[in-house]
C-alpha positions as CSV (number, residue, x, y, z in Angstrom):
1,X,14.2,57.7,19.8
2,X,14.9,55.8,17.1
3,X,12.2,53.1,15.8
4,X,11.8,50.0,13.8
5,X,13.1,50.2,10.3
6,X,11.0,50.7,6.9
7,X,11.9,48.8,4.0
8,X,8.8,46.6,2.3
9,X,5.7,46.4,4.4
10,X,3.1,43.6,2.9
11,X,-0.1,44.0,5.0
12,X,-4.0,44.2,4.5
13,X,-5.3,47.5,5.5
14,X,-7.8,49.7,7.4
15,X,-10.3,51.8,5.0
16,X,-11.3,55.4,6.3
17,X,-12.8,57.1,3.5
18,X,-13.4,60.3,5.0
19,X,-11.8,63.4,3.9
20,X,-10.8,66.3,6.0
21,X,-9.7,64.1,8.6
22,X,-7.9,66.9,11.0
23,X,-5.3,65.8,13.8
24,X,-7.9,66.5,16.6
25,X,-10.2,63.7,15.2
26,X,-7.1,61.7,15.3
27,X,-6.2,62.2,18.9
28,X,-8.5,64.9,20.3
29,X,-7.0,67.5,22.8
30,X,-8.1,66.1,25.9
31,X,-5.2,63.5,25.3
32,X,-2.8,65.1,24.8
33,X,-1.4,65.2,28.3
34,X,1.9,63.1,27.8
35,X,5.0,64.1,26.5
36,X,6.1,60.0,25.8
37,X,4.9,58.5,22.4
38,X,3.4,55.6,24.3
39,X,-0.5,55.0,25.2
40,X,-1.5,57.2,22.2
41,X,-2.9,54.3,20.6
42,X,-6.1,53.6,22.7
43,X,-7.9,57.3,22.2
44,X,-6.8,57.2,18.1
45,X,-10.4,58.3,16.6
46,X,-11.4,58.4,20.4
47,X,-14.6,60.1,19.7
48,X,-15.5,58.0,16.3
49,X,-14.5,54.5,18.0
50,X,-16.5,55.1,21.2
51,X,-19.6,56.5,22.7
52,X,-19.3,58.5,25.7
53,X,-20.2,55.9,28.4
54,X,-16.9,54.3,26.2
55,X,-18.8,51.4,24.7
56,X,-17.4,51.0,21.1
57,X,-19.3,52.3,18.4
58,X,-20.2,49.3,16.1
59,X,-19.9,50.6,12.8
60,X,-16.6,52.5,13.2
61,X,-13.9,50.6,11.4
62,X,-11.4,50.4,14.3
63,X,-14.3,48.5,15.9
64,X,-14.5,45.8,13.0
65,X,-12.8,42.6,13.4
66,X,-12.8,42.3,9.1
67,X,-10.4,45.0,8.6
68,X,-7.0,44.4,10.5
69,X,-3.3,45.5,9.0
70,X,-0.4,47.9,9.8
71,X,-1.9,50.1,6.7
72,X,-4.4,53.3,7.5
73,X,-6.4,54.4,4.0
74,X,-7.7,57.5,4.2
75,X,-9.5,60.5,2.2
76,X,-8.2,63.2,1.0
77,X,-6.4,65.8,2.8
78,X,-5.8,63.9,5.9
79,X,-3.9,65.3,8.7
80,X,-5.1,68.9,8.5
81,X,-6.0,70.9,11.5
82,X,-3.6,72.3,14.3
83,X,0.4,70.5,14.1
84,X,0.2,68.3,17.3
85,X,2.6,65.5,17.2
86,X,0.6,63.4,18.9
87,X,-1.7,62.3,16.0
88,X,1.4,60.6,14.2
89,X,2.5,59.2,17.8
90,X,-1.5,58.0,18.3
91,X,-1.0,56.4,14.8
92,X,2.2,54.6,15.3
93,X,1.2,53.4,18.4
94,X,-2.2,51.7,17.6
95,X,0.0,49.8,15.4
96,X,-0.1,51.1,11.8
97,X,3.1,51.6,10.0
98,X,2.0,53.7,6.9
99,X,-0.8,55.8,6.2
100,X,-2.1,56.2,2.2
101,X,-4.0,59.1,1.1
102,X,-4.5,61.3,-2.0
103,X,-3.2,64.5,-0.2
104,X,-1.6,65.0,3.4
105,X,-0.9,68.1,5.2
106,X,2.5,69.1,5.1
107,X,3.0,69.1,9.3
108,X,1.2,66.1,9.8
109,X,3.4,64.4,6.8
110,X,6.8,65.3,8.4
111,X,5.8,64.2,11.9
112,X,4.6,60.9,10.7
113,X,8.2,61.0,8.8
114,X,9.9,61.5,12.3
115,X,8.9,59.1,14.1
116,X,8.5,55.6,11.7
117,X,5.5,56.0,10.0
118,X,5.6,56.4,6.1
119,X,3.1,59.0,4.3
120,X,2.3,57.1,1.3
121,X,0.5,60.1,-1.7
122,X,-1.0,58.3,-4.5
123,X,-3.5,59.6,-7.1
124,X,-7.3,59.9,-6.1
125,X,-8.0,57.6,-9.3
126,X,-5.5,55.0,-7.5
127,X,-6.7,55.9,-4.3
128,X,-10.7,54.9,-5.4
129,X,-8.7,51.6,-6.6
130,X,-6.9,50.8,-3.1
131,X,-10.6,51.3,-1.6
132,X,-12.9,49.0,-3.9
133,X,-10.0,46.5,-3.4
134,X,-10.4,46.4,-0.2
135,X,-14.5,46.8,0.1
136,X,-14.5,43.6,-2.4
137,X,-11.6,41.6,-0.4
138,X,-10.8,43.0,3.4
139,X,-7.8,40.8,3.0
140,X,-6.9,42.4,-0.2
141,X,-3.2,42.8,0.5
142,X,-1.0,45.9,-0.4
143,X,2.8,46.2,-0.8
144,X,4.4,49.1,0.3
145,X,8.1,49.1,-1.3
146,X,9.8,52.2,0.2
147,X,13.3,51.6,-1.5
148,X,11.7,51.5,-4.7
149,X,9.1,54.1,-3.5
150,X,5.9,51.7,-5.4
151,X,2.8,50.7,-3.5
152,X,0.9,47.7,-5.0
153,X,-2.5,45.9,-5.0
154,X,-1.0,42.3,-4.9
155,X,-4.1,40.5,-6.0
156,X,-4.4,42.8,-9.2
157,X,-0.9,44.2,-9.5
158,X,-1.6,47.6,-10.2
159,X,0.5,49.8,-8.7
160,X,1.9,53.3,-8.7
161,X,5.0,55.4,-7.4
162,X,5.3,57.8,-4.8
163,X,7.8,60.7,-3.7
164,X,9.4,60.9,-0.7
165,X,12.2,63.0,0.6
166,X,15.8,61.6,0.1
167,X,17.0,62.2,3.6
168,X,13.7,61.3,5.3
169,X,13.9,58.1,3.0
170,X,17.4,57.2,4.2
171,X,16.4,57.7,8.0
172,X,13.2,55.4,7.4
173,X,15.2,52.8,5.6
174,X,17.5,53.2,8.4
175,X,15.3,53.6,11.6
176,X,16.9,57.1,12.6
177,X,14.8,59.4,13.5
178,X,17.0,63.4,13.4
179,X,18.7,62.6,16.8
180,X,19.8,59.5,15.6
181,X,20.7,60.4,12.2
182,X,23.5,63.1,13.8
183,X,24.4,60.0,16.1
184,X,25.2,58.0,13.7
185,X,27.5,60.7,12.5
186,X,29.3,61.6,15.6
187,X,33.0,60.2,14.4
188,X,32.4,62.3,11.3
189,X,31.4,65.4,13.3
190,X,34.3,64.8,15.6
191,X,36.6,64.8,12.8
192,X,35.7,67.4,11.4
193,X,35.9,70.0,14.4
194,X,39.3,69.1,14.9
195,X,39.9,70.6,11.9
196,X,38.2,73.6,12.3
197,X,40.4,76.4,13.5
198,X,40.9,77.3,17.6
C-alpha cells in the first residue's frame, strides 16, 4: 500500500514528554481488531485522551486545541513494548507524518518506516530544545528535511542531522512501501529471469 511521499515536511508539532511510551499506550490491545491501517487514529493514546465514560480528558495534549501539526515529540525510548504494527498505523492515521524522539525502539522504528511515517533521533540536548521551543511558541514551526536528513527550529535555526537507512530513505522519498519498491522493479526482475538458466 503505497502512501504519500516524504520529502520536506514544515509543520508545528504535538509535545509528549513522557518517556517509556510503549506501543500499548499508543493503541492498546483492545483495538487492535482490524487488519486495515484505517480507523486507528481515534483510540491513538485511547486511555490518556479519554476517560472511561469517553469524555476527553482535558489536560491530555491530543485534547488541546494550542498544539496542532503532522509532528509527534516524544520522550525518550518511545515505541517500546510488544511489535504490534498498529501503533505506527494508529500514528499515521491520526494524522502525524513524523515522530521525533531521543531514542526509538528498533521494531516500532521500522514499522513507522513501512508505512510513511519518518522516525526522526536527535540528541536529548536537541531534544530539551525542540520542547522549550514549543512550550514558549505552540506555533514554533519545525522543518523536517528528509533528503538532506536535518530537522530545524525555523524561528531559531538550530538544527541537527539525523540517520536514516539508505533504502528506507529512498522508499520514503519515493512513497513505496516493500511491495511497491519490488513493483517498481518488475521490468528489471523480468529481465533478469530470462536470463537465468531453464
Amino acid at each position: 500500500m503505497a502512501y504519500d511521499k516524504f520529502t520536506v515536511l514544515k509543520s508545528t508539532a504535538v509535545p509528549l514528554p513522557i518517556e517509556n511510551v510503549d506501543t500499548d499506550q499508543i493503541i492498546p490491545a483492545r483495538f487492535l481488531k482490524a487488519t486495515e491501517r484505517e480507523g486507528f487514529g481515534e483510540n491513538l493514546f485511547r486511555d490518556w485522551r479519554y476517560n472511561p465514560d469517553g469524555s476527553p480528558k482535558e489536560h491530555f495534549v491530543l485534547n488541546n486545541p494550542r498544539y496542532q501539526g503532522q509532528i509527534l515529540v516524544g520522550g525518550k525510548n518511545f515505541g517500546s513494548g510488544s511489535s504490534r504494527e498498529h501503533a505506527a498505523w494508529a500514528i499515521y492515521d491520526y494524522g502525524f507524518r513524523c515522530v521525533v524522539s531521543s531514542f526509538f525502539a528498533d521494531i516500532f522504528r521500522n514499522n513507522c518506516l513501512n508505512i510513511g511515517v519518518l522516525p526522526v533521533q536527535v540528541s536529548a540536548g536537541f531534544l530539551e530544545n525542540i520542547f522549550q521551543a514549543i512550550e514558549a511558541d505552540p506555533g514554533a514551526v519545525l522543518e523536517v528535511d528528509l533528503p538532506n536528513q536535518r530537522i530545524t527550529l525555523t524561528d531559531s535555526g538550530l538544527s541537527e542531522s539525523f540517520e536514516i537507512n539508505g533504502y528506507k530513505k529512498q522508499n520514503m522519498l519515493n512513497g513505496f512501501d516493500d511491495i511497491d519498491y519490488l513493483l517498481n522493479m518488475k521490468a528489471e526482475i523480468e529481465t533478469f529471469a530470462t536470463r537465468l538458466p531453464h
